[in-house]
C-alpha positions in Angstrom: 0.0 0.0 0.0 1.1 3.2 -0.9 1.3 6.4 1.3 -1.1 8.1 0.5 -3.4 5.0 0.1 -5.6 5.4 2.5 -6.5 8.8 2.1 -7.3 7.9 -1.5 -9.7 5.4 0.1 -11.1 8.0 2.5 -11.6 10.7 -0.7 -13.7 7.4 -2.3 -15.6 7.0 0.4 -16.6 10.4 0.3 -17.5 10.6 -3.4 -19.6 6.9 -2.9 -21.5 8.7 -0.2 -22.2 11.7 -2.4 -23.1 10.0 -5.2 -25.5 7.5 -2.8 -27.0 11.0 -1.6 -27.6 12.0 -5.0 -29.4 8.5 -6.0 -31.2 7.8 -2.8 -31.5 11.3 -1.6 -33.0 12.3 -5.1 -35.3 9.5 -4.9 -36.5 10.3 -1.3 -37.5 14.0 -2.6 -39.2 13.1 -5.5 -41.0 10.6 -3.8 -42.5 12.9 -1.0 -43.0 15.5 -3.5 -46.2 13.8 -4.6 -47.1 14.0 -0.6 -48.2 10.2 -0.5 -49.4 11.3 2.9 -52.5 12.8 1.6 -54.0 16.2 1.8 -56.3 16.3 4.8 -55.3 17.9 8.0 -53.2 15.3 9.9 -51.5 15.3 5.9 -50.8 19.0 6.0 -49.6 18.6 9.5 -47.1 15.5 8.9 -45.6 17.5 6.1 -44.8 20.5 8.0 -43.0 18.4 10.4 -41.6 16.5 7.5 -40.2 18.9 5.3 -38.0 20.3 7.6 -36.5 17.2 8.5 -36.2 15.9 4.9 -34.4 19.5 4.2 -32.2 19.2 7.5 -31.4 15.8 6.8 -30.3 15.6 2.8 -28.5 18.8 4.0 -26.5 16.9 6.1 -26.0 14.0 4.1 -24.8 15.8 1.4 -22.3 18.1 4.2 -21.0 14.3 5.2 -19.7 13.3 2.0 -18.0 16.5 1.2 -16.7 16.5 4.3 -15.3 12.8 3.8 -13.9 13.4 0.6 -12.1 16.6 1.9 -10.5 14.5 4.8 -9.4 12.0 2.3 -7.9 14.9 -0.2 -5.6 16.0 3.6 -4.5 13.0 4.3 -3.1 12.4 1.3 
């Protein structure tokens, strides 16, 4: 194994979970954009909970992997 090896592993990881956020991430969004939760009132109220959680979650999801990735690039 090289040197800089692992960090090359760790910048791969990073990328895999990006590109995993954009697949499964994207397929989340779209898939609660047609709010299969319905449109009566406990509907409305589920998504206003929901929304913010999808949004704080992708959000972090997609700050992990860049994160990861950058670690990798450091340790190189």
């Amino acid at each position: 194994m090289t040197r800089d090896e692992p960090g090359r592993r760790i910048s791969e990881a990073g990328r895999m979970l990006g590109v995993q956020r954009d697949n499964a991430g994207a397929a989340l969004a779209a898939a609660s954009a047609t709010r299969p939760w319905g449109d009566d009132e406990a509907g409305r109220a589920f998504e206003g909970r929901y929304r913010k959680v999808e949004s704080q979650v992708l959000g972090a999801w997609e700050q992990l992997a860049q994160y990861v990735e950058r670690l990798g690039d450091d340790a190189r």
